[in-house]
C-alpha positions as CSV (number, residue, x, y, z in Angstrom):
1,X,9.6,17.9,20.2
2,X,7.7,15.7,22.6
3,X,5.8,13.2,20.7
4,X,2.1,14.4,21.5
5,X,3.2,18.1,20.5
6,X,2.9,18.1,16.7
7,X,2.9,20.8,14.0
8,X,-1.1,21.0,13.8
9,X,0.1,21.5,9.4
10,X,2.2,18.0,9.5
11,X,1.1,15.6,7.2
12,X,0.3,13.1,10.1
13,X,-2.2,15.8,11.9
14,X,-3.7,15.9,8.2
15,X,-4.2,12.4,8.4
16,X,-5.6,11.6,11.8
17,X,-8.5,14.6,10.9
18,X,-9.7,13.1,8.0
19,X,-12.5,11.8,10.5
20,X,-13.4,15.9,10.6
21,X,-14.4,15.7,6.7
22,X,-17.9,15.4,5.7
23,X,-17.4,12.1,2.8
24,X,-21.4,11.5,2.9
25,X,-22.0,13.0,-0.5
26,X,-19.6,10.8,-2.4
27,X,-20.0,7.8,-5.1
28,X,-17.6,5.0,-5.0
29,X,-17.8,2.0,-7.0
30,X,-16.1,-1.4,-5.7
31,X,-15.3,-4.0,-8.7
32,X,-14.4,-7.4,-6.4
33,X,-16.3,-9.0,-3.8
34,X,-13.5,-10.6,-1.9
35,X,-11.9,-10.3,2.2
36,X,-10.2,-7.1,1.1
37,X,-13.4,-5.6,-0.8
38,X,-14.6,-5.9,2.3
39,X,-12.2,-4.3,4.4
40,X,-12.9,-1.2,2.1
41,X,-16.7,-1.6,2.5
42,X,-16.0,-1.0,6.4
43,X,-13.5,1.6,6.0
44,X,-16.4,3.9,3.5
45,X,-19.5,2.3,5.9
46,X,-17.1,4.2,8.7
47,X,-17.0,7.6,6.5
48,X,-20.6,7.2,5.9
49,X,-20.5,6.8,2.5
50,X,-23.4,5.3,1.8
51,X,-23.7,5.2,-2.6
52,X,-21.5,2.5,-3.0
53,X,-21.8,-0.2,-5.4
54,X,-20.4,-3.6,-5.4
55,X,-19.4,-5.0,-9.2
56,X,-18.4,-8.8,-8.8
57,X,-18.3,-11.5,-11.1
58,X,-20.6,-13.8,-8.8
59,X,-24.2,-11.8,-8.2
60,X,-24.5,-13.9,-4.8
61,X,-20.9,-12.5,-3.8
62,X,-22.0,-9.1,-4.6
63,X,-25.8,-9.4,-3.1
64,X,-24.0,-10.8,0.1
65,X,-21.3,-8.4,1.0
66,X,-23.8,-5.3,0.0
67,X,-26.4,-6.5,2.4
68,X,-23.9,-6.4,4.9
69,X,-23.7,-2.6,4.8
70,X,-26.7,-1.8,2.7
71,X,-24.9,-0.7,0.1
72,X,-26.2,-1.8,-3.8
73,X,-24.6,-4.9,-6.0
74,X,-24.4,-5.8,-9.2
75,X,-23.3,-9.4,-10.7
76,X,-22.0,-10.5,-14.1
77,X,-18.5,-8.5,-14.0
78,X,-16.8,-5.6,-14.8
79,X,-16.9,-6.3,-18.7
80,X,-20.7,-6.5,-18.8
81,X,-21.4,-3.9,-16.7
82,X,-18.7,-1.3,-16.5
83,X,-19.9,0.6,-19.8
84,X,-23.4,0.9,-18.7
85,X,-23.0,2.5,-15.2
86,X,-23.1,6.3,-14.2
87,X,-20.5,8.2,-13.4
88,X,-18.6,7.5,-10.1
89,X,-16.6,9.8,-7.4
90,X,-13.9,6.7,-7.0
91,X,-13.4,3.6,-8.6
92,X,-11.9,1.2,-6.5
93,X,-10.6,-2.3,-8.0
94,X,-9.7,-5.1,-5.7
95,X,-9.5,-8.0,-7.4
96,X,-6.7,-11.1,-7.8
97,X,-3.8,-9.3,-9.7
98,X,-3.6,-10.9,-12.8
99,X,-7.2,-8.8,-13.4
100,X,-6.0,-5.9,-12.1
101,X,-5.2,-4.0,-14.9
102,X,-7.5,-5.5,-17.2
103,X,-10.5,-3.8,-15.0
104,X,-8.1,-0.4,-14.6
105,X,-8.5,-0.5,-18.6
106,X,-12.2,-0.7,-18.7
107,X,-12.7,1.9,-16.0
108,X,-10.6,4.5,-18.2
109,X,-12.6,3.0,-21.5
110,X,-15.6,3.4,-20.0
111,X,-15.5,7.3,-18.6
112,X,-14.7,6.7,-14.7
113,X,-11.8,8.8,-14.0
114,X,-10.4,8.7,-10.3
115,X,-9.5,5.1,-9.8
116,X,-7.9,3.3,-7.0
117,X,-6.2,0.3,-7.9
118,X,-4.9,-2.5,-5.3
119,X,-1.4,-3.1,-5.0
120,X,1.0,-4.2,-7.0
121,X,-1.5,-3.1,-10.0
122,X,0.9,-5.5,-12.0
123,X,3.4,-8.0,-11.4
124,X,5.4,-6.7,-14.5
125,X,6.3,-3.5,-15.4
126,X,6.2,-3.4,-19.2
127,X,1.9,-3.7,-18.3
128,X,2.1,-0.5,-16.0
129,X,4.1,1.2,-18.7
130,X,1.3,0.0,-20.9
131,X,-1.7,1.3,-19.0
132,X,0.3,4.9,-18.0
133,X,0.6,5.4,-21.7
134,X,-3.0,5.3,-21.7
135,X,-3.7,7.7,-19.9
136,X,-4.5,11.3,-20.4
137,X,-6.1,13.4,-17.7
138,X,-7.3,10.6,-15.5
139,X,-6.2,9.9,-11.7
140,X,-4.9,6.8,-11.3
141,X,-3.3,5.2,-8.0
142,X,-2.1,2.3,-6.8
143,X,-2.9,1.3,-3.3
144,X,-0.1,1.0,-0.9
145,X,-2.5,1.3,2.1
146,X,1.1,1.8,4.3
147,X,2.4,4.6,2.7
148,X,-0.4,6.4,4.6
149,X,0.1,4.9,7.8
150,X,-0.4,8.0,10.4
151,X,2.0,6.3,12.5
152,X,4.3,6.5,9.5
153,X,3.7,9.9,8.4
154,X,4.7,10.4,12.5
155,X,8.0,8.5,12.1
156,X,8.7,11.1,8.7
157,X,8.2,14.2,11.4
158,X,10.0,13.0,13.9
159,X,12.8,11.9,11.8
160,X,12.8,15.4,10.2
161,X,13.4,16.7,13.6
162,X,16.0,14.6,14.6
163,X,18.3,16.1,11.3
164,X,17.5,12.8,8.6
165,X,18.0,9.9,8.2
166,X,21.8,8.6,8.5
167,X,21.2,4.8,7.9
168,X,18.2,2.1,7.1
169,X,18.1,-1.8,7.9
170,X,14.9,-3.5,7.2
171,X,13.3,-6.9,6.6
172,X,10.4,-8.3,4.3
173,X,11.0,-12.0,6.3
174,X,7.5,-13.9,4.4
175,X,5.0,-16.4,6.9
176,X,5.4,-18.6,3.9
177,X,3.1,-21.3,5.7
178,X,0.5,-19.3,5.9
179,X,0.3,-18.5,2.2
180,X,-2.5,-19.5,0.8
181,X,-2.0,-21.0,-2.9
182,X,-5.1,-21.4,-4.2
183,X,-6.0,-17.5,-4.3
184,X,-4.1,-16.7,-7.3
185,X,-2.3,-17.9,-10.1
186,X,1.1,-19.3,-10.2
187,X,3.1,-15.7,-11.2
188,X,1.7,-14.5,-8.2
189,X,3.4,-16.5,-5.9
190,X,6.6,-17.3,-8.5
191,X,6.8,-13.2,-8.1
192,X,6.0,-12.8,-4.4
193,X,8.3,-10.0,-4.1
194,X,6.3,-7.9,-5.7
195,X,3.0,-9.4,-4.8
196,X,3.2,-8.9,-1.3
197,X,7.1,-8.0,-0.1
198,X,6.3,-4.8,-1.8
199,X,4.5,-3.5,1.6
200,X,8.1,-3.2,3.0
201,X,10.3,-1.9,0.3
202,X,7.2,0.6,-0.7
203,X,7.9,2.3,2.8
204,X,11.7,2.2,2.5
205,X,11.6,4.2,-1.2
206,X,9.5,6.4,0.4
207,X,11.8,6.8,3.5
208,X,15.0,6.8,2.3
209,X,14.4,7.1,-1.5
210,X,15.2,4.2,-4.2
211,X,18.7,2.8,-4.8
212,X,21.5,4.1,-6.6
213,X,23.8,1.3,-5.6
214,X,22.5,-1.9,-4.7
215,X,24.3,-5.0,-3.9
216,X,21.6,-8.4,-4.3
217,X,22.6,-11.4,-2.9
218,X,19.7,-14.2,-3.2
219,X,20.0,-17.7,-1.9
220,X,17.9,-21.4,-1.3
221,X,14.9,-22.2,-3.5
222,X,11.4,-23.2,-3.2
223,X,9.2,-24.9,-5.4
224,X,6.8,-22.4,-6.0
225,X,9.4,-19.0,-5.9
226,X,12.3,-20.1,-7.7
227,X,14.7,-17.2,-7.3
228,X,15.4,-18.0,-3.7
229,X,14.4,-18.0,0.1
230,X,16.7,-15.9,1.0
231,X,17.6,-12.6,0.3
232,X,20.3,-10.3,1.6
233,X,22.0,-7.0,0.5
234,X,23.3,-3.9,1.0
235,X,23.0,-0.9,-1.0
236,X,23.3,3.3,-1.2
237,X,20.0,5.1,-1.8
238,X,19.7,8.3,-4.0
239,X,19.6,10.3,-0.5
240,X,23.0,8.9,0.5
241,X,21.7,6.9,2.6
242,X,23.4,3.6,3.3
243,X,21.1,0.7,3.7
244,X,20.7,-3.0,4.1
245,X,18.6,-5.9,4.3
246,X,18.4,-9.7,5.5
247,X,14.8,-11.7,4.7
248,X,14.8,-15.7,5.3
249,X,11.4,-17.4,4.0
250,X,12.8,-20.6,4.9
251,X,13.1,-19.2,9.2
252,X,12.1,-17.3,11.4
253,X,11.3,-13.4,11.3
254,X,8.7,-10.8,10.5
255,X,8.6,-7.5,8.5
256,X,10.1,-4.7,10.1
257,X,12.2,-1.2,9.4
258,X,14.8,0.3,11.3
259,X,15.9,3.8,11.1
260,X,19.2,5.3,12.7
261,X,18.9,9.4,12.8
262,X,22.0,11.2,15.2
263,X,20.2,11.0,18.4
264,X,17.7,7.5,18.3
265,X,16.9,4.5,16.3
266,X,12.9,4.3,15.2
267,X,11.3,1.1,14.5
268,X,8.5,-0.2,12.8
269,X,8.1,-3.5,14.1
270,X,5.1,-4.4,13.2
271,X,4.8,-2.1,10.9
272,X,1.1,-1.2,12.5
273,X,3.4,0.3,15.6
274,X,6.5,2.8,16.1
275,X,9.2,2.3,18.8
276,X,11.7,4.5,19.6
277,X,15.0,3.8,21.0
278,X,17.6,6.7,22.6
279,X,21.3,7.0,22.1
280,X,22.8,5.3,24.8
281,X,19.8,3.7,25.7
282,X,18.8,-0.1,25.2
283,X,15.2,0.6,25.6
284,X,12.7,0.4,23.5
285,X,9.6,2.4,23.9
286,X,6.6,2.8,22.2
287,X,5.3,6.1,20.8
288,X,1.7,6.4,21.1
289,X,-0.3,8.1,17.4
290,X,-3.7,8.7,16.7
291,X,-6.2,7.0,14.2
292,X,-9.3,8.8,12.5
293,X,-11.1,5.5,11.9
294,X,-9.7,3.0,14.8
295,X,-11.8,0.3,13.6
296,X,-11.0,0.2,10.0
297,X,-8.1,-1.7,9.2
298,X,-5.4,1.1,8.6
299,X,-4.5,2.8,5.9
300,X,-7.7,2.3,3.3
301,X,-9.7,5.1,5.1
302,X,-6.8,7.7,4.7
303,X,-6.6,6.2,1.2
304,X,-10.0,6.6,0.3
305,X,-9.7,10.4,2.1
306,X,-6.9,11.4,-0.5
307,X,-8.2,9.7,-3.2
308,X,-11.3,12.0,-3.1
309,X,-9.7,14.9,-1.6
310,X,-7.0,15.8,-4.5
311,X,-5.6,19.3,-2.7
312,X,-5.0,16.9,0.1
313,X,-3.1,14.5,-1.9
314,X,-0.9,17.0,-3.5
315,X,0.9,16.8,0.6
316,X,0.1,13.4,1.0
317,X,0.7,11.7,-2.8
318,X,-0.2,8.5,-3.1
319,X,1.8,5.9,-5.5
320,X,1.5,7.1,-9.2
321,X,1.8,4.4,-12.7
322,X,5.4,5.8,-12.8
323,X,6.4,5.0,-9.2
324,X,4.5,1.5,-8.8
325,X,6.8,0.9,-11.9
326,X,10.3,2.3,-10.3
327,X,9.1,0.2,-7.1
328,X,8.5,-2.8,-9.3
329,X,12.1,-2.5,-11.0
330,X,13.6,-2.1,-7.5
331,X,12.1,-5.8,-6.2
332,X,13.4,-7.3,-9.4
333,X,16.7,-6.5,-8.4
334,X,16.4,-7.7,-4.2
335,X,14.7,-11.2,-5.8
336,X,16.1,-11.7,-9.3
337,X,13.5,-11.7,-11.6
């Protein structure tokens, strides 16, 4: 199937027509003021979803980043304030992980029902276990803005096409100089894996599902991630399908997924992109996708979409309690902790 002829039901043509859906009458609630708060001010400001409210600690943060989008603020914290507010279409929690949770559990205790929480929602999997326990008829996600990647929901179609998957190879290759380590606290960065290596092996599961044999091999050590700087391994997924892996934090590299079907190898290299490369072919080319919201940074409008838009969620499911925890256990085994 030529790439710009595709099935009008696909989950990708879902995606890219979220733009078609009227969001105007929704609620959201943001608890965190911070660079990705923001992002996800933009991405509803884009929807034109204009009842938002910003929750932050710091009334200045709040007052700032809602006069950016007219949108309405609140300072003084999610404790002090969560109990007293109305009723909200989406809860969305983007704050620094180790309060993650924490706010999840006063969202739930305080009536909101349909909450988004940002990714990794926990650095340890015994506190997911916790908070799934605790719930009963809520809707709670965790956001891994590129599982709903249209380019990636493309790649899934065109794979399908091509017969499956026969084989995976993929890097999570961390900037490590770029890291910034006065954001969070010290298990953040002593569990990077899962803090932000996560993006990658999130989009593997989903591809090829989560391993049934794996084969860690992790080497070097840093000061501040003491299981290693480098990571390599191979493994066989519950599909079958044979996979392996080669990061270096103390080189060179960048994130990136390879997929070999019978007739091409796809690539996701940055994993904004998709490339395509033919059997007998040493060319790679670049497959062009749509985007509903081109100027929001991709994946938190599709989020929001399916987040508020549960029929569409139940083709397009975003990470449950349960799988944030199976993804969790599967980045203890790569790293070791």
């Amino acid at each position: 199937m030529p790439y710009n002829i595709i099935d009008m039901n696909s989950n990708y043509s879902k995606l890219i027509k979220i733009n078609s859906i009227k969001w105007n009458k929704k609620s959201i609630l943001i608890i965190g003021s911070g660079n990705i708060a923001e992002q996800y001010c933009i991405a509803l400001s884009n929807m034109k979803i204009n009842d938002v409210t910003i929750l932050s600690q710091n009334p200045n943060n709040a007052s700032s980043l809602a006069k950016k989008f007219n949108f309405h603020s609140m300072g003084g914290g999610y404790e002090n304030n969560l109990s007293n507010l109305k009723f909200f279409d989406l809860v969305i929690i983007s704050l620094p992980i180790h309060l993650l949770l924490p706010a999840a559990k006063y969202a739930l205790e305080s009536g909101q029902t349909n909450i988004l929480v940002e990714k990794p929602g926990s650095l340890y999997r015994n506190e997911l276990l916790e908070l799934d326990s605790f719930i009963t008829n809520q809707n709670i996600r965790i956001a891994y803005n590129r599982l709903v990647y249209p380019n990636f929901h493309l790649l899934k179609k065109l794979i399908d096409d091509d017969g499956g998957i026969l084989s995976c190879n993929f890097s999570f290759t961390e900037w490590i100089h770029t890291i910034n380590f006065k954001n969070n606290n010290s298990d953040t960065y002593d569990r990077w894996g899962i803090s932000n290596s996560l993006h990658v092996i999130s989009l593997v599961s989903e591809l090829i599902g989560f391993p049934k044999k794996l084969y860690p091999i992790q080497s070097g050590k840093l000061d501040w991630h003491h299981s290693g700087s480098i990571f390599v391994g191979s493994g066989v997924s519950e599909q079958n399908i044979p996979f392996s892996y080669h990061s270096n934090w103390e080189s060179a590299g960048r994130w990136g997924i390879e997929i070999f079907t019978e007739n091409n190898v796809y690539r996701l290299t940055p994993l904004e992109d998709l490339f395509v490369c033919p059997k007998g072919s040493v060319v790679w080319k670049k497959i062009p996708f749509e985007i509903a919201f081109p100027s929001v940074k991709l994946g938190l409008s599709e989020e929001i979409a399916l987040m508020l838009d549960h029929d569409l969620e139940k083709n397009i499911p975003l990470v449950t309690l349960k799988k944030a925890i199976k993804l969790n256990k599967f980045a203890e085994h790569i790293f070791n902790y």
